[in-house]
N, C-alpha and C positions, 0 to 999 in steps of 0.2 A: 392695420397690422398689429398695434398694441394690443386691439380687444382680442385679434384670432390667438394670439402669443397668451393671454388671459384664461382662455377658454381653454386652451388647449391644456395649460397647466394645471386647470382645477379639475379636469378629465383625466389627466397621469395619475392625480390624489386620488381620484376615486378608484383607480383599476387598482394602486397600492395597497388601498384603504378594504379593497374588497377581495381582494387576494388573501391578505393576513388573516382574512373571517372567514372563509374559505378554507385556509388550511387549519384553522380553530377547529370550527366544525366537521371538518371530516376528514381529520385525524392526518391528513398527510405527515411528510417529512422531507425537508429539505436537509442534504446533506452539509457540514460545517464545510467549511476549510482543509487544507489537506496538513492534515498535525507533522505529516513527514518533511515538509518543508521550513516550518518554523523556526527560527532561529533558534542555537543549540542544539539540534538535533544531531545525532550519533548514529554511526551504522558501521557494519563491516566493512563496507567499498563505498567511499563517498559517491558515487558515482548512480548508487542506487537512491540518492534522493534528494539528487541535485536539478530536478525538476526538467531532466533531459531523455528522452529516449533512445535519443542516438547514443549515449553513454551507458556503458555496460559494467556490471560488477562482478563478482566474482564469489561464492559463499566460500567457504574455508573449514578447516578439519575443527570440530570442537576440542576445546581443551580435557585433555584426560581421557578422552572416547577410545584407544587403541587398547584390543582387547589383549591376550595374555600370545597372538603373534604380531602383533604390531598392526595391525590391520583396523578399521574402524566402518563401518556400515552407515555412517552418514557425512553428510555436511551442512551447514549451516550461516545463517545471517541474521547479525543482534541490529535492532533498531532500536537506540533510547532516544528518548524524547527531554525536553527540559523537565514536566511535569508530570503528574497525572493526569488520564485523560480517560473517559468514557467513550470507548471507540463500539461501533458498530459495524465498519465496514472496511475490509483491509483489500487492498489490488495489487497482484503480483503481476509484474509486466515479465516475462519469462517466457521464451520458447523452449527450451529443453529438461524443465520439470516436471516429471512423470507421477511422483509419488511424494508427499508432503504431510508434514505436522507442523501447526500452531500454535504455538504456548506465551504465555501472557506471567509475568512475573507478576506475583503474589504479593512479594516481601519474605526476608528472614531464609533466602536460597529457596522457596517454595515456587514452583510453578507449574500453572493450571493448562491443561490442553482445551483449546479453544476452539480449534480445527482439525480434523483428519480427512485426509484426502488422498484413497489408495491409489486410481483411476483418473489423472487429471486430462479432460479430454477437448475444455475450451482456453482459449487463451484471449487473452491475459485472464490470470484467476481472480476471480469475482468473487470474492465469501464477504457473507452478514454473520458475524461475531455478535457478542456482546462480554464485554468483560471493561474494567476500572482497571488502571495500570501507566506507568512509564516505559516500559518493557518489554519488545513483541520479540520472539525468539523464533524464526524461519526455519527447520529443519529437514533438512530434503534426503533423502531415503533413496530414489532413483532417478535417474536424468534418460533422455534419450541416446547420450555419449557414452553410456557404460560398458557398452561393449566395446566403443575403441579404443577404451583406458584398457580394459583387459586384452586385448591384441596386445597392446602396442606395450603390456609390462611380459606378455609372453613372447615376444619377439629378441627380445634382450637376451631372453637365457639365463637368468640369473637368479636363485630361489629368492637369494634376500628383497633383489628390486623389486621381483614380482610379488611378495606377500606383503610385504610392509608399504604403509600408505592408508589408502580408501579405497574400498571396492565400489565408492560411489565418485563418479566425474561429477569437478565442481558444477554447482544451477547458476543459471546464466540469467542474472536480475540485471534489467533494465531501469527499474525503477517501482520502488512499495509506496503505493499511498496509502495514508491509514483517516479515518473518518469519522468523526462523531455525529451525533444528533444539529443541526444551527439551533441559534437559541431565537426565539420572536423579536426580537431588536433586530438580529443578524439578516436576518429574511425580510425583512424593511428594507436594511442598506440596501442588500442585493437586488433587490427590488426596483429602490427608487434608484438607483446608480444606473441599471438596466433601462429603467423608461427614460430619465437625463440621456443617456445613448441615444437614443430611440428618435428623443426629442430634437436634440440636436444634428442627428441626419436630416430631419424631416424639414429643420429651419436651413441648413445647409444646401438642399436640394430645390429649394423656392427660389 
């Protein structure tokens, strides 16, 4: 029993051992950790990255967006992070955002457009970024609801109610992971943590 428990161990080290050389050589990438969940993390709706799906948020009017009748053409959802991070890959868990921009804080009120997405036609959204930052700014432009915001402010009758607001219905985030590159230590852990699983069914089922 000891020597098979022996054997079997120094075979997890090889697949470890031969995996890491593996993705040396050709070039893969394991994704990190998900930065949205990190302790400290910030958002518009906690709800969006409280590592729940059943939980839904809410984006909201940006500050200062209402143009000269009070009306505004988007909405929006800030994700900060504790730190700066080298993200690569950001996922909008959202059914009814149609139309999107992603912007990535610079520093100094600058910020860069990282995504455009006129046509969003699968869901959840899947984009590979690349951008350095603590600061992902979500802005959504159309929803699949915008036409029953516009019903339902022309049902009222009322010029004011109907023009002032957003002619865009809030996007309905479930939840944004955001993604960097793992680092070769990180992909060890996950690795060997994985084959310890592994291992331990295998002795469990004997």
């Amino acid at each position: 029993m000891l020597r098979n428990l022996f054997v079997t161990l120094i075979g997890a080290s090889l697949v470890i051992l031969s995996g890491c050389v593996l993705t040396s050589m050709f070039g893969g990438q394991t994704w990190s950790e998900n930065y949205a969940l990190i302790p400290g993390v910030q958002a518009t709706s906690p709800a969006m990255v409280d590592g729940d799906l059943k939980t839904v948020g809410q984006t909201a009017l940006p500050e200062g967006s209402e143009d000269a009748y009070g009306i505004s053409g988007t909405q929006e959802a800030m994700i900060t992070l504790p730190e700066v991070k080298n993200i690569y890959r950001i996922i909008v868990h959202s059914d009814n955002i149609k139309t999107l921009k992603v912007l990535a804080d610079k520093g100094d009120g600058d910020w860069d457009l990282i995504e455009d997405i006129k046509a969003i036609k699968n869901y959840p959204i899947d984009m590979r970024v690349s951008t350095r930052t603590d600061k992902i700014r979500i802005r959504v432009l159309a929803t699949t609801d915008d036409g029953n915001l516009r019903r339902a402010r022309s049902a009222r009758g009322n010029w004011d109610n109907r023009w002032r607001g957003s002619r865009v219905a809030p996007g309905k985030i479930a939840e944004v992971e955001i993604y960097g590159y793992a680092s070769g230590e990180a992909i060890a852990q996950m690795e060997q943590s994985a084959q310890e699983e592994n291992l331990l069914d295998e002795l469990l089922a004997k």
